[in-house]
C-alpha positions in Angstrom: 0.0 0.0 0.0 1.5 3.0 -1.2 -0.2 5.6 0.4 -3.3 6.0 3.2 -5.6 6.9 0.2 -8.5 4.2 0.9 -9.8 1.9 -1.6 -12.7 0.9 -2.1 -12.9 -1.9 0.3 -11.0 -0.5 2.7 -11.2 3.2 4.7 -8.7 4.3 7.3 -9.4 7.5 9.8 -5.9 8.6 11.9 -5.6 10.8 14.7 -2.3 9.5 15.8 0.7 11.4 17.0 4.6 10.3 17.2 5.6 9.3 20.0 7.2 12.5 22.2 11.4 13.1 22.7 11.9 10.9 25.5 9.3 8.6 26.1 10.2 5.1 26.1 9.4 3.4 23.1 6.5 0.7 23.4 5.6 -2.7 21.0 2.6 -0.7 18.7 -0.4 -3.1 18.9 -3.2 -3.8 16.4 -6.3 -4.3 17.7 -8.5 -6.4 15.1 -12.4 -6.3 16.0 -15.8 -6.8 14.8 -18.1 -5.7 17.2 -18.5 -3.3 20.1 -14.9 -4.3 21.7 -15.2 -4.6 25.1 -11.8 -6.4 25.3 -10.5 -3.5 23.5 -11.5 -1.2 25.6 -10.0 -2.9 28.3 -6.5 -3.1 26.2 -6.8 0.6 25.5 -7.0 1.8 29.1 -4.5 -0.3 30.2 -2.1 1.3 27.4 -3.0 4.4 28.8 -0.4 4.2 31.9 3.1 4.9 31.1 5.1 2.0 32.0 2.7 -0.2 29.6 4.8 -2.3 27.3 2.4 -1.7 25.0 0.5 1.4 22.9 -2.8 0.8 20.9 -1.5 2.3 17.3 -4.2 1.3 15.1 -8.1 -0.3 15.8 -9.2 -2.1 12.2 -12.1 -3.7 11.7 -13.7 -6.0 8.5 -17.4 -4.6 9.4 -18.0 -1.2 8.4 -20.3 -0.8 11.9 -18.4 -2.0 14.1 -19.3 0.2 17.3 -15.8 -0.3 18.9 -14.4 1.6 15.8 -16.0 5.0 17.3 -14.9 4.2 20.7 -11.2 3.9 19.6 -11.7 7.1 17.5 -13.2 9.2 20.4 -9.9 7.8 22.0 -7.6 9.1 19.6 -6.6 6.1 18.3 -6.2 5.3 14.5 -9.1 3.4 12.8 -9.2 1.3 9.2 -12.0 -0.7 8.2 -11.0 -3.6 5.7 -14.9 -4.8 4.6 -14.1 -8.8 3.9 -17.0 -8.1 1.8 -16.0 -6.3 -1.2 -13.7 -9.0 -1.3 -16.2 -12.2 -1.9 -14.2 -15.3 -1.4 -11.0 -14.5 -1.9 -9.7 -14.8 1.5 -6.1 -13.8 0.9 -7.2 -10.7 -1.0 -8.9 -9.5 2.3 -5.5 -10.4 4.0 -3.5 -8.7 1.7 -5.3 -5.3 2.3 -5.3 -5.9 5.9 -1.4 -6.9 5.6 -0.6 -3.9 4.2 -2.6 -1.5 6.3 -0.5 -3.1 9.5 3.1 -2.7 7.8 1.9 0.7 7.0 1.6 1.8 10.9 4.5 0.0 11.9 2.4 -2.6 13.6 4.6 -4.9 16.0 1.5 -7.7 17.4 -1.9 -7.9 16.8 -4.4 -8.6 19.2 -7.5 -10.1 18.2 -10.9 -9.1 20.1 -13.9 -10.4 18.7 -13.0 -10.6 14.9 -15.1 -12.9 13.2 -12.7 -13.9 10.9 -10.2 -17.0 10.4 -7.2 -16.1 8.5 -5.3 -18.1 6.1 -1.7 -19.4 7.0 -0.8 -17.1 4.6 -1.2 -14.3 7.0 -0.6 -16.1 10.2 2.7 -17.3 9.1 3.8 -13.8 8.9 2.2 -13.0 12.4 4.3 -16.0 14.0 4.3 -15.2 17.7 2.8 -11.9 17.2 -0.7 -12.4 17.1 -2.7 -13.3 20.0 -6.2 -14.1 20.6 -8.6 -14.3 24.0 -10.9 -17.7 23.7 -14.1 -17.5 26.3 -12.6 -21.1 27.8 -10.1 -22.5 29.8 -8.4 -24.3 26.7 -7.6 -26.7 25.6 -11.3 -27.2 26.7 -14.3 -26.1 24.6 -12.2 -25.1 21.4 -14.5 -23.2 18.8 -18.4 -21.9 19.9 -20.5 -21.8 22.3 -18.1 -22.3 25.0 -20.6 -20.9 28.4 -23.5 -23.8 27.4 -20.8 -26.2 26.5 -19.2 -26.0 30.1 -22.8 -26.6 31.6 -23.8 -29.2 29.7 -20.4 -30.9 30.7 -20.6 -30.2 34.2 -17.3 -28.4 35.0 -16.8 -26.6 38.0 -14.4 -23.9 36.9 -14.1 -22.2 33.6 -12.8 -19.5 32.2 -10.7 -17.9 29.8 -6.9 -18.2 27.5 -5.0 -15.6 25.8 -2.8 -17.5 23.3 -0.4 -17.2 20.1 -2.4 -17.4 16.9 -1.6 -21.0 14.8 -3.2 -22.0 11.8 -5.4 -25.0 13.7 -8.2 -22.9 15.2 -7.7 -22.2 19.1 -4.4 -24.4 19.7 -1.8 -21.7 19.5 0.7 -21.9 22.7 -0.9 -20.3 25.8 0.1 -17.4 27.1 -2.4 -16.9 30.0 -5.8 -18.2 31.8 -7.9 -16.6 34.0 -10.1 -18.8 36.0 -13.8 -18.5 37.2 -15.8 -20.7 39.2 -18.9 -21.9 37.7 -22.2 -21.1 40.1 -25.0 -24.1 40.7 -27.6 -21.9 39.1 -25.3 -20.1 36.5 -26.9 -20.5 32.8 -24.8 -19.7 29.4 -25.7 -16.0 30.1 -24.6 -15.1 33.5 -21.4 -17.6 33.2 -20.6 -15.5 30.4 -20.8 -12.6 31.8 -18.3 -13.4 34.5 -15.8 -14.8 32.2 -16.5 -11.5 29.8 -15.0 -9.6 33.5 -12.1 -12.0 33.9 -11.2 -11.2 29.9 -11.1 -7.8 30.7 -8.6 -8.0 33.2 -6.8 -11.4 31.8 -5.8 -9.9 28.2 -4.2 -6.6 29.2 -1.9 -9.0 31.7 -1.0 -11.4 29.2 -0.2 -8.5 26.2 1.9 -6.8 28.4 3.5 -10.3 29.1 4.0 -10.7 25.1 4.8 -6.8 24.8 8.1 -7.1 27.6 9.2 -10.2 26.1 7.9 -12.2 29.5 5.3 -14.8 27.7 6.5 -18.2 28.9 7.8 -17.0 31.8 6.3 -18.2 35.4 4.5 -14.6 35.4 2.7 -16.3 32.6 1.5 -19.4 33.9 0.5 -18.4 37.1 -3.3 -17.9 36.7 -5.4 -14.9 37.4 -8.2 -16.4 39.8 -11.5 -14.5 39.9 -13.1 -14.6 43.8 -17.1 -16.6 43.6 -19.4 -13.8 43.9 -22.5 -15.1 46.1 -25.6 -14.4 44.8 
C-alpha cells in the first residue's frame, strides 16, 4: 500500500501522534475487531499508563459498523476498516489489504478481540508469535463456539478464559495466559458469560503486556489470574 488513500474496500481514519522526545518506546499493537470491543476497551486503558509495554497504534475492523471503531476514534486512536466483503471469497485478497494496512503503521503484534474472521496461514505465518487471541474457555477445553452452554452441559466446576499465540489449527496456539472462574449451581450460558467476559477484561491486558516485555513463557505467565465466587 503506497499511500493512506482508501480503496474501495478499505477506509482508514488517523488521529495518531509520534511518540514525544523521551518517552520510552513501546511494542505498537493492532487491535483487530468486529463488534462493540469490550476487550479492546480494556486493552486501550490499560495502554494508557506509562510504563505499559504496550501502545494501541491502530483499531481495524472487516465490518464497516463496528461500534468499537468509534470508541477507539473518540480515544484518539487510528481506525481502518477492511470490509471482507467487497472482497467475496477471496480470503487472501482480504489479508492482503489488511497486511498492508498493518506494515503501513508500523504494527509490531496484533491482538484479536472479537474478529469474526479465520485467516489463512498465509497471514498467520507472517504474524508468528505476534498475534494473539482471547478464547471465552479455559483451553484446551471447549475449542470453537459456544463455549458458556458447552461447560454446563459438561458439568465443570471452573471455567474460564486463555490468551494465546495465533496458529493456523483454530484455538491451539501456545498459551500465554488463563484466568479462572468458578462456575455457580444456578449459573446459565448468560450469566457464566458474563463473568468470564470480566475475567477477559482483566486477563488480556496482563497477558499482552507479558508478550509486549518479552515475558510470555515465563512463570508470570502461567501463574493464573483467579476470579473470587461472587454469592448471589
Amino acid at each position: 500500500m503506497k499511500s493512506e488513500r482508501p480503496s474501495p474496500a478499505v477506509s482508514l481514519h488517523s488521529t495518531s501522534t509520534s511518540p514525544q522526545r523521551g518517552e520510552v518506546k513501546r511494542k505498537r499493537v493492532a487491535i483487530l475487531i468486529s463488534g462493540r470491543g469490550s476487550n479492546m476497551a480494556a486493552l486501550i486503558a490499560a495502554a494508557r499508563k506509562s510504563d505499559y509495554p504496550a501502545e494501541i497504534a491502530l483499531v481495524l475492523s472487516n465490518r464497516p459498523d463496528a461500534a468499537g471503531l468509534a470508541h477507539a476514534a473518540n480515544e484518539g486512536i487510528a481506525t481502518a476498516v477492511v470490509d471482507h466483503a467487497k472482497f467475496g471469497k477471496d480470503r487472501e485478497a482480504f489479508e492482503r489489504e489488511v497486511q498492508a494496512l498493518l506494515e503501513a503503521r508500523g504494527i509490531e503484534i496484533i491482538c484479536l478481540a472479537g474478529f469474526m474472521r479465520l485467516f489463512t496461514p498465509w497471514l498467520v505465518s507472517r504474524w508468528s508469535g505476534r498475534m494473539i487471541n482471547i478464547h471465552p474457555a479455559l483451553l484446551p477445553s471447549f475449542k470453537g463456539l459456544d463455549t458458556h452452554a458447552r461447560a454446563l452441559q459438561a458439568g465443570v466446576k471452573i471455567h474460564g478464559a486463555t490468551v494465546h499465540f495465533v496458529v493456523p489449527e483454530v484455538d491451539s496456539g501456545p498459551i500465554i495466559a488463563q484466568a479462572a472462574v468458578p462456575v455457580r449451581g444456578d449459573d446459565t450460558p448468560g450469566s457464566l458469560g458474563a463473568r468470564v467476559l470480566a475475567a477477559e477484561h482483566r486477563l488480556y491486558p496482563l497477558a499482552l503486556a507479558l508478550v509486549a516485555g518479552g515475558r510470555a513463557g515465563t512463570v508470570e505467565a502461567t501463574e493464573q489470574l483467579i476470579v473470587p465466587r461472587v454469592d448471589s
